[in-house]
C-alpha positions as CSV (number, residue, x, y, z in Angstrom):
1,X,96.6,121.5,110.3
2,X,94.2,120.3,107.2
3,X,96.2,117.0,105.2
4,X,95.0,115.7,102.0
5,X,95.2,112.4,100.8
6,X,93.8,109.8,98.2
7,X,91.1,106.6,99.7
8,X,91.4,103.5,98.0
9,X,87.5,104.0,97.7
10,X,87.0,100.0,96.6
11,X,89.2,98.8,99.6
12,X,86.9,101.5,101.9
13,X,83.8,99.6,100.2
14,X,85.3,96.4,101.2
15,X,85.7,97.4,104.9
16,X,81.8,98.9,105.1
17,X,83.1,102.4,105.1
18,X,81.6,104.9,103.1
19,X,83.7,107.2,101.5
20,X,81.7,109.9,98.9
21,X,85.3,111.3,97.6
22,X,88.6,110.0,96.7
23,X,90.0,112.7,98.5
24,X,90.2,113.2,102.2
25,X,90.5,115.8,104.0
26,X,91.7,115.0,107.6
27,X,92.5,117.4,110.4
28,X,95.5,116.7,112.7
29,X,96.9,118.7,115.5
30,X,100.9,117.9,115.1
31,X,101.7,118.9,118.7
32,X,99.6,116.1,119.4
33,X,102.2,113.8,117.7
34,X,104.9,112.1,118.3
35,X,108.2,113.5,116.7
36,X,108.9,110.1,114.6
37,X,105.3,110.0,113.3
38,X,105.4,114.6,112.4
39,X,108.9,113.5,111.0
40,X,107.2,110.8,108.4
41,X,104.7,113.0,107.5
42,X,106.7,115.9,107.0
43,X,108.5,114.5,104.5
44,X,105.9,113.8,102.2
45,X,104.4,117.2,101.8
46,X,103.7,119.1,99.5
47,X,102.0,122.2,101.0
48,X,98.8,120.2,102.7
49,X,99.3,117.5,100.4
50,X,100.7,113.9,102.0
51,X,102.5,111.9,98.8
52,X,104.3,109.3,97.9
53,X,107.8,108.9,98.3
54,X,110.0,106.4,95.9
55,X,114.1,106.2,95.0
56,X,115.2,107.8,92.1
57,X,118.8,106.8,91.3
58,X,120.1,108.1,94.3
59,X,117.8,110.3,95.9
60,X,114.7,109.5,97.8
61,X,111.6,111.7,96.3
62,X,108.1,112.7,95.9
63,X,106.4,110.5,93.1
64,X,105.2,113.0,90.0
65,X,101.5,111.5,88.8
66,X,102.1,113.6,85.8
67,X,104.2,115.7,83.5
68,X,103.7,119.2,84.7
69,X,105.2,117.9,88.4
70,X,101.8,118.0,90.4
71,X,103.0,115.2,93.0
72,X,101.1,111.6,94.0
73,X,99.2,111.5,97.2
74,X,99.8,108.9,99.2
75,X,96.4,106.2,99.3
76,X,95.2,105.1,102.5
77,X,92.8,102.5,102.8
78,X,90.1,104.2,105.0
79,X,89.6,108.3,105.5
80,X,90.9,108.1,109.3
81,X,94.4,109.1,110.7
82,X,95.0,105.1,111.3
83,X,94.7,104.5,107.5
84,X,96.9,107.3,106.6
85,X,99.8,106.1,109.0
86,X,99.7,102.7,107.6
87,X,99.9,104.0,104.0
88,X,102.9,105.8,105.2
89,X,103.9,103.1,106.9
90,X,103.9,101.2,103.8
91,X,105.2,103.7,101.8
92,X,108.4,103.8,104.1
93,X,108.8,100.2,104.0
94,X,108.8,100.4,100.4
95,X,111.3,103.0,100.0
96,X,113.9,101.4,103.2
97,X,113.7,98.0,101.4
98,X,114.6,100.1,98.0
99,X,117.4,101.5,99.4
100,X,118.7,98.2,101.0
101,X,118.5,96.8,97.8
102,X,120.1,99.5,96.3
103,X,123.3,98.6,98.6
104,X,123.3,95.3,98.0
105,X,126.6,94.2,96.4
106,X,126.1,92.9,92.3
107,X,125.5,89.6,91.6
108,X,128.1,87.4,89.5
109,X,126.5,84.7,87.3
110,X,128.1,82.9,84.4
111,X,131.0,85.5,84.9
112,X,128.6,88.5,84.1
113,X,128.0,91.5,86.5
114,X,124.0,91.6,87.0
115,X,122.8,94.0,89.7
116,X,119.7,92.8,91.5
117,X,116.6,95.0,90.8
């Protein structure tokens, strides 16, 4: 299975790799893979396309990059598998420690109600 992703082309430069495209193209075999790591991947595509996830309100969902709904690829560092799982990696972090917030109870100060963003 072909997935396509975004380089962080500068950070590539900065590591001596060179990357010609923005774009990567990256074949991956998912029977290969373990079920936690096909799971995480999974849920960030968009046809071959690996995005970004983020919270919305309530819901946790594919980042638009524009208005006519054509979805955020996720950036990886480098154009190897490695790079693309610590994107993802990242990118869940990001999204767990949103929702953690999200349950965090409000904050009282000077008798005021302030949720913490």
């Amino acid at each position: 299975m072909i997935l396509r992703f975004e380089v962080n082309q500068a950070e590539a430069f900065r590591q001596g790799i060179n990357v010609p495209k923005s774009t990567c193209h990256l074949e991956v075999d998912p029977a290969t893979l373990d079920q936690t790591i096909r799971n995480l991947i999974a849920d960030r595509m968009d046809g071959i396309d690996v995005c970004r996830l983020d919270v919305w309100g309530t819901e946790i969902r594919k980042v638009p990059s524009s208005p006519d709904s054509v979805w955020h690829r996720i950036v990886a560092h480098g154009p190897d598998f490695e790079s693309l799982m610590a994107a993802i990696f990242e990118n869940e972090a990001d999204v767990t420690a949103q929702v953690e917030k999200a349950k965090s109870p409000p904050v009282i100060r000077s008798g005021l109600i302030s949720i913490p963003l």
